[in-house]
Every structure is written in C-alpha cells, then in structure tokens.
N, C-alpha and C positions, 0 to 999 in steps of 0.2 A: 659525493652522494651520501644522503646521511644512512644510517642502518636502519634497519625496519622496527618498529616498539607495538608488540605485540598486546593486545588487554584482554584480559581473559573473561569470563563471566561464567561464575559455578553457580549452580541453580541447587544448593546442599536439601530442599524440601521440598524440588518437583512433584513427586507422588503426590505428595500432600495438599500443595498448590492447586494441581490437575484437579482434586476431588472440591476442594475447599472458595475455590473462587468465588463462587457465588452465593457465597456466606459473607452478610455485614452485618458487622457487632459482632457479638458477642454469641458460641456454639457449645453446647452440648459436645462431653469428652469423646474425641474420636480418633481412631487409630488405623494406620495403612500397615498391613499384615502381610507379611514374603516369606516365602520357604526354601529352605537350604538343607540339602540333604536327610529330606524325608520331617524336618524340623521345622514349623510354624511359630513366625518371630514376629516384634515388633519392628519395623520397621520405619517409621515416623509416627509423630502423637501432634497433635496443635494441644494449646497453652492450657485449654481445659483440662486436658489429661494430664498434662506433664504435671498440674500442680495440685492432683492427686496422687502420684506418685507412679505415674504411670514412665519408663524409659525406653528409647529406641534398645532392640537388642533384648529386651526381655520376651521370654513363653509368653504366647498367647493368653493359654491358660492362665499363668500366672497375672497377667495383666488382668484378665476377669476378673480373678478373683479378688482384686484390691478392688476395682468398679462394672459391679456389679451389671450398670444400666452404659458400658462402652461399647461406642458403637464400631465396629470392626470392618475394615473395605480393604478388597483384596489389590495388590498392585497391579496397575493396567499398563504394560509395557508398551504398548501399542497407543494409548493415548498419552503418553510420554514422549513417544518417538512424535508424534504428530506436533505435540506442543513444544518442540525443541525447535524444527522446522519451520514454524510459526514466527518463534523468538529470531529465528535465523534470518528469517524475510524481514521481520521489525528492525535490525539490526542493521540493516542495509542504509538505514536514513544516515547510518552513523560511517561506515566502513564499504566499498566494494570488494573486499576479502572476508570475507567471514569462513571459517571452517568448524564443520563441527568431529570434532574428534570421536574416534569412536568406541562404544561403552564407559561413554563418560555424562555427566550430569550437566552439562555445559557446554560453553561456544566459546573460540577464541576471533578476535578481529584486529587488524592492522589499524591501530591507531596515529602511526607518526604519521603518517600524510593528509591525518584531516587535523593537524593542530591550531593550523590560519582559522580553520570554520568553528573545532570546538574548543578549542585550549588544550592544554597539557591532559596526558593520560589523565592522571587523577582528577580532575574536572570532569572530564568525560566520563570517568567510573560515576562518579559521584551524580550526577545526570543519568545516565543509562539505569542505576541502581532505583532512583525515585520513581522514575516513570514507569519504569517494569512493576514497583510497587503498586503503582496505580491500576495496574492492569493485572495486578495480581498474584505476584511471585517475586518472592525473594530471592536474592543473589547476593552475593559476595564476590569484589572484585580486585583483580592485581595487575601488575603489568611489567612487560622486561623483554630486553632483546631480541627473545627466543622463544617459541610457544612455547615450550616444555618449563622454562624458568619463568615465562607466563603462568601458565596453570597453578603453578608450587607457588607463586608469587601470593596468589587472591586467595588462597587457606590462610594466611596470614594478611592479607591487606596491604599487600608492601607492592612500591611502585619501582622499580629498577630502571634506570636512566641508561647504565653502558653494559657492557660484557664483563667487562672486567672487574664489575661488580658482583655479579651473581655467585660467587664462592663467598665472599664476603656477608653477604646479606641473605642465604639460602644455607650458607654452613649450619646452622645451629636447627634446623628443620628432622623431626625423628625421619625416621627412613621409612615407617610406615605410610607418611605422605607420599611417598616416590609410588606411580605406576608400574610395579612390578607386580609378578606373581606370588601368591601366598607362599608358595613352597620355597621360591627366593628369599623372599623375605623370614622364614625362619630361620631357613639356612643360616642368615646372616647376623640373627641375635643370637644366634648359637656360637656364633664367633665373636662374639662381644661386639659385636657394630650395632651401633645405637641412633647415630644422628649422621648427617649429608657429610660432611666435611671427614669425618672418618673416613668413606667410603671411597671418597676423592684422592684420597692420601693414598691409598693402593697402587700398586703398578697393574696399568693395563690389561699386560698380557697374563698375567693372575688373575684375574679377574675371567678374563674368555675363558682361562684354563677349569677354574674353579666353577664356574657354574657356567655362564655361558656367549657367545660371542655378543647376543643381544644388549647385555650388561654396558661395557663400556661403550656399544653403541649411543644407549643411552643417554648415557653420561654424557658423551660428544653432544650430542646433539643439545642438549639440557644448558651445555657452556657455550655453544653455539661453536664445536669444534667440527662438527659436520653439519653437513646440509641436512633440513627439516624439512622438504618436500610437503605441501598438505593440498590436497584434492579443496578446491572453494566450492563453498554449496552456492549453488544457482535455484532462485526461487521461483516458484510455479506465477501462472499468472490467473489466479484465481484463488479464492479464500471461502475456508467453512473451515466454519469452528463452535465448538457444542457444547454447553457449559448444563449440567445435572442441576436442578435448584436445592435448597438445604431440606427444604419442606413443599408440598405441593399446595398451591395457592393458587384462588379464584378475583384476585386482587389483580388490575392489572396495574394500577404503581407502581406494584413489588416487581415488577419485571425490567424498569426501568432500571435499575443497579446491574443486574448481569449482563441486560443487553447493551448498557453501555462501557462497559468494561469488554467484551467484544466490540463492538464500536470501534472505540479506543487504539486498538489491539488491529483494527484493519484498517485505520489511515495509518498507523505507525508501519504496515508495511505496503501503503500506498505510493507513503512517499517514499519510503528505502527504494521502490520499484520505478521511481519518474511516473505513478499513475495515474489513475483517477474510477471511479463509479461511477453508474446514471442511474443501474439497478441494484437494488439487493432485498432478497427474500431471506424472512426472516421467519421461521418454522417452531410453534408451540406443542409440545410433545403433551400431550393427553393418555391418563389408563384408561385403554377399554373403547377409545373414540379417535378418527382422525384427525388431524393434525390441525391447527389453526396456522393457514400461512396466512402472513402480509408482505407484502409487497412496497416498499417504497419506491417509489419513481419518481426522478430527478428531471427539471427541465433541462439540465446542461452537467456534463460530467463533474466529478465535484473529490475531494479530499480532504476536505473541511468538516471537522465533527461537530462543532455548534450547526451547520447545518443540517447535518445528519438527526440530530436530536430533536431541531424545530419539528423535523415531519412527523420524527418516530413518537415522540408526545402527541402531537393532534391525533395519529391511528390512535395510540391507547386509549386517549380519552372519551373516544365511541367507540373502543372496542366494547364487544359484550361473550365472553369466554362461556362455551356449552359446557364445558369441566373443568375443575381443576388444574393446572401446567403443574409437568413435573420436569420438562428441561427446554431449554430451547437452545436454537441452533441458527447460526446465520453463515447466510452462503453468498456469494456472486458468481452468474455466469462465467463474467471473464474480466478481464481488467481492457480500461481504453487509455489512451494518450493523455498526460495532462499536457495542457495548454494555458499555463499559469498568463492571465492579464498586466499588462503593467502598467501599473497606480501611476497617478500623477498627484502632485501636491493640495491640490482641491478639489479633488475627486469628482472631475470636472469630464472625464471619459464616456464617450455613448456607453461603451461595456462597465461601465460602473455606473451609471446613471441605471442600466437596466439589470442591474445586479438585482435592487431592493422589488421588483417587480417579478423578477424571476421565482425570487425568494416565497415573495407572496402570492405567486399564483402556485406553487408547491404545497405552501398552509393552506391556501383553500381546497386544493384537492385533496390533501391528507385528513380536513375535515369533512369535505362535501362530498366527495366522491368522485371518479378520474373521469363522470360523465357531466359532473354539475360544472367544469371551467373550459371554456373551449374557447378557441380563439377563432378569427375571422380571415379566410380568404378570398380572392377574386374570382369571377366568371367572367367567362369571354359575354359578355349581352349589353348591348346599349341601354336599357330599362336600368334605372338605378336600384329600383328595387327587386331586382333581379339579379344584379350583378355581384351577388355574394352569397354565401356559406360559409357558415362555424365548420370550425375543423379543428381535430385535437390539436393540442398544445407541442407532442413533440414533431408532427405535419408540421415543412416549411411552407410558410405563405409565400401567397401569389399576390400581389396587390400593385397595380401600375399606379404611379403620383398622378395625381391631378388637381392641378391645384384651383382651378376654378370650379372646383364643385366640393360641397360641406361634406366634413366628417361626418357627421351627426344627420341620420333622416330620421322625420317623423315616422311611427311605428305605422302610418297609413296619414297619405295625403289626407290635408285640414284645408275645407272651402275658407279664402280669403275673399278681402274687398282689396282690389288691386287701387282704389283713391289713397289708400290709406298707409300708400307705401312712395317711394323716392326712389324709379329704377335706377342704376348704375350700371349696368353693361346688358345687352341681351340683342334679339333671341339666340338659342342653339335650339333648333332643329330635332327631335326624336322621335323617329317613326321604324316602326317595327313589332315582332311579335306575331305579325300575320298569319306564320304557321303551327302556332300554338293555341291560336283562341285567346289569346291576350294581347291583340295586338293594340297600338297606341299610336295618337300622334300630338305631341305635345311642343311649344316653345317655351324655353326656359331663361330665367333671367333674373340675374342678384339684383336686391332690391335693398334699399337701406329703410328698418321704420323710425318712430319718431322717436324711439332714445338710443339712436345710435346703429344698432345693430343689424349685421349684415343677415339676411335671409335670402333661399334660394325659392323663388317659387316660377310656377308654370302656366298658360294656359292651356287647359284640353279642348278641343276640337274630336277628340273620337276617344271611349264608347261614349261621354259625356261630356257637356261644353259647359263652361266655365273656368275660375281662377283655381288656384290650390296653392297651400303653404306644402314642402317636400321637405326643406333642408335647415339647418340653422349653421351661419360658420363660427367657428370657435374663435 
C-alpha cells in the first residue's frame, strides 16, 4: 500500500483576497490593518501600496503617513473563516480528505490517491493554484508524506516524494517557519538554533525536558514518526458567498466580473460535492434601499458555468438598478443530485438532442420573463380544442400520443370546400361538451390537398353545419 502524499495549500493574502476580489485592474493603495497587543499594524498591502513604500508589519500611522490617500480595512476573521470553508468545499473536486488545520491560513488535501485522475502532486499544485487564481486568491503550494512536512513544504514550493526525505529537503528551513509558539521559539534563538536540522540533532528527551513534551511530539509527527490524526472537514450542502465591490456602481456590466468569480467558486464546489443547482438567488446590496434580488431558474439541475452565465447575462441586460450596488451576494437553497448524461459520439441522444432546447427556453425566460415561456399540457376532453393548457416549464406534462391527429391546430377552425381536398382516412366521431354550453358534434377525417399535404378537417352538424379546416400534420 503506498503512503499517503499530503498537498498543502497556504493562502499567505487571505485578508486581503477576502476584501479585494472584486477588484479588476488595477486599485488604488489599500491596506488590511490587525492589532496585537494594544498596537495597530500593517498587516497585508496589494501592489499599489507596496510600491509606495507601504510594508506588512509597519504602524498604521506610519503607513499614513508615506500615503496620505491609503485606504485602511480592518481584518474580518469571520469572513476568513467562511472563505477557507468555501475553498475547503472547492477542494473536494480534487481530494475526499481535505483538512483544515487550525489557526492556520490554509488547507491540506490527500493528493496520492487521485494521481490516475490528476497526475503527480506538483501538477495538481500547479492546477489548484491557477484556478483558485481565477476565482480570486492566491496560494502557494508544497507537498510531502506528512501534513506537517506538507505545510513547511509550500513556504518553499518544494514537492517531497518519501519520508525519508523530509530531513533532507526541510533541513535548511529557519525555525521560524515551524508552528510553534513565540515564547518557544525565542527560547530557541537564544540557544543558537537557527534552522530545522539543528533542532533535529537534539535528543528527544532534552527537548521534552527543556521546554516541553509538545516539541518532540512535533517533530515525530513532522517525520511522520507518529501518527497525524486530522479531523476532514465535511461540506455543507448549500452555498452563499458575498463579495463588497471596489466602488459602488449603477452599471449592470460591472457586476458581471464578481458575480462570476462567485460563479466560478460554486460549480467548483458543486462538483467537489457530486451536485448540481436548478436555483440560485442572487442578492444586490443597495445604501439606503432594499435589495435587488434575481433569481435564476434552471429547467433541469445543472453545474455547468457557461450555462450559468447564458441566463445571468440576459437578467443583466433588462436589468434596470433603483441605486447604486455596493456588494452582492449569491446564495442557493440547497444543493440536488447530479445526474451527469452520457454523451454518445454524434450527439445523437433524446437528452442531448433536448439539451439545446432546454438551454433556450432558460434565455427566453431570463429575457421575457418566467411568465412569457410556458409549455403545453393535456386535458382529459375529447374537443381538441379543449384538450389542452400552457403550463410552466418546471410542471411535468401530461400529453397522451396520438398519432392520427396533427400537432399543430388552427388558432379557430377555417370554413373549407371539402371538393377541393383527397380524403384519406375518416370519419372519427366527436360528440360532446353538452354540459358545458359548448357542446359539439363533429366527424373528422385526414384529407390530403393538391401539393401534397396532409390536413385534418371536420364536418359540423351542431352548433353549425358545414366543413372546417382544425389541423395541419407536420
């Protein structure tokens, strides 16, 4: 049985990410602000700021005071926790172990068992990293037998193949990277220890003796000399996620960038989940005014983002915004089953043939409205022109075959000259309606005219006598 290869995934500008998403191009200097014992610090800057001279770890103040016009956002620990959990669920397409460590910036996942589906660790770092790009957050990724020489791995980018590597290839790492405590770790410069492999060289039970039993635990577990126990996080089965905009805007184009990086962000953990959508509300946060929701609705559960996009472009483009948006937010009820189709070579399947139909009765509702496309079902009434009603699109129809009578009626029977037709089969009989005030008595009978074409017509005998055109067959 092979050993388990751990890949880790540090998220080093969460905070920053969390705030920033929904900024493309190019931002105005801004900075994520933490406090640490009564002391208000820098704690991430985007590129604007840094190349004014703005650094993580600098006084607030003092960052002011080099920019003047910087813009300051306190860190939101709570929307941190939510967007890790997020990531955790996206991560799922890739790994059924995912753990997230805790008070940590990041997620680790069991990579050796999906090497058949994604290739080697590093392939899959290299994938996981771009796509999470797409959706908005950078990472830095490593990999190695052990989570713990996972984690130490992706500060460095280094991919560790065996065990009996990770002194070798993590020795020369400072010991500030190790997950210990501050007070440990001074301890430990104070003793001249500097880098991993130092630390390694120690005996054990010095080490418990000296500071504390946790220590060599550590370390075991780090070489994978003990067991690494981790709790897998299990994902909800439902999604909302809320992205602030840079500036507030009455453009509905502009919205199309963040909502699809949410988007994005919830087939990525539709399919980690085996799931799918039919609805999702999609909520524009307004100063001073209620909320603009929309609503997408799907004829058939779906995890496909180009479809997703088809519908959410036709709403924007009759949307008409009462103010401003200053964030928006996308939610689903709950998640359903997917039920993935299987393709045939010439895409020759009833469920692919009524795919592009499906498709298209979703753009007409996303631009007509969920009242302008309705679809058709049966009534129990012998009267053809009776025996049906529109009925919404997600309503299962009722429709019994029949195949001697046309798809297609006339919008109201058309007096005919029955010389001027070639019957081919008839009469059928329709009498009925008596308890209605509509009642009828008609024979009916497919008639062929003179270029070809098959028509259904009738004589009436009751409320009026005469021929009538009803039908045309396809």
């Amino acid at each position: 049985m092979n050993e388990a290869l751990w890949l880790a995934v540090r998220l080093p500008h969460l905070a920053l990410d969390c705030h920033i998403r929904a900024h493309q191009g190019s931002a105005d200097p801004l900075a994520i602000t933490d406090t640490s014992r009564g002391r208000e610090f820098i704690l991430d800057c985007n590129a604007a700021a840094r190349s004014v001279g703005v650094k993580p770890g600098m006084p607030v103040a003092a960052a002011c005071a080099i920019v003047t016009d910087l813009d300051c956002v306190t860190r939101d620990l709570n929307n941190e926790k939510q967007a890790l959990e997020r990531i955790a669920a996206w991560c799922y397409q890739y790994s059924h172990q995912v753990c997230l460590p805790p008070d940590r910036s990041g997620l680790v996942l069991e990579a050796g068992a999906s090497e058949l589906l994604f290739g080697k660790a590093d392939a899959l770092a290299s994938r996981i990293t771009s796509e999470l790009s797409r959706i908005g957050y950078s990472a830095i990724t490593g990999s190695a037998p052990t989570l713990e020489a996972a984690w130490l791995a992706a500060s460095e980018a280094l991919h560790i193949n065996h065990r009996k590597e990770i002194r070798s290839q993590l020795g020369a790492l400072p010991l500030v990277h190790l997950e210990l405590e501050p007070g440990t770790l001074s301890a430990m410069e104070n003793m001249g220890l500097r880098q991993l492999h130092e630390l390694l060289r120690l005996p054990r039970k010095s080490l418990a003796r000296r500071f504390s039993p946790a220590l060599p635990a550590y370390l075991d577990r780090l070489l994978g000399l003990q067991p690494d126990p981790q709790r897998h996080y299990q994902p909800a089965e439902k999604f909302s996620a809320q992205l602030e905009l840079p500036a507030e805007t009455r453009l509905s184009t502009a919205l199309i960038f963040p909502i699809r990086r949410l988007l994005e962000e919830l087939c990525g953990v539709l399919r980690g989940s085996d799931a799918a959508v039919q609805e999702i509300t999609i909520r524009l946060g307004h100063e001073g005014h209620s909320d603009t929701v929309i609503k997408l609705g799907l004829q058939s559960p779906t995890q496909e983002m180009d479809r997703l996009m088809l519908v959410l472009r036709e709403r924007l483009d009759r949307l008409k915004l009462p103010k401003a948006v200053r964030d928006v937010l996308v939610q689903t009820p709950g998640f359903l089953k997917f039920m993935p189709g299987q393709q045939r070579l010439f895409h020759d399947a009833p469920g692919e043939r009524l795919a592009g139909v499906t498709q298209l009765a979703e753009r007409l509702q996303a631009r007509l409205g969920g009242d302008a496309v309705r679809g058709i079902t049966g009534i129990e009434d012998h009267r053809p022109e009776y025996s049906w009603r529109t009925r919404p699109l997600g309503e299962k129809g009722n429709c019994a075959a029949l195949p001697h009578r046309p798809a297609w009626l006339m919008p109201r029977p058309r007096r005919c000259d029955i010389r001027q037709y070639e019957i081919i089969s008839g009469p059928e009989r329709i009498e009925s309606g008596w308890w209605d005030g509509r009642d009828c008595r008609r024979d009916y009978f497919i008639v062929r005219d003179g270029s070809g074409c098959r028509l259904w017509v009738f004589r009436e005998y009751k409320p009026r006598a005469g021929w009538f055109l009803h039908g045309i067959f396809s």
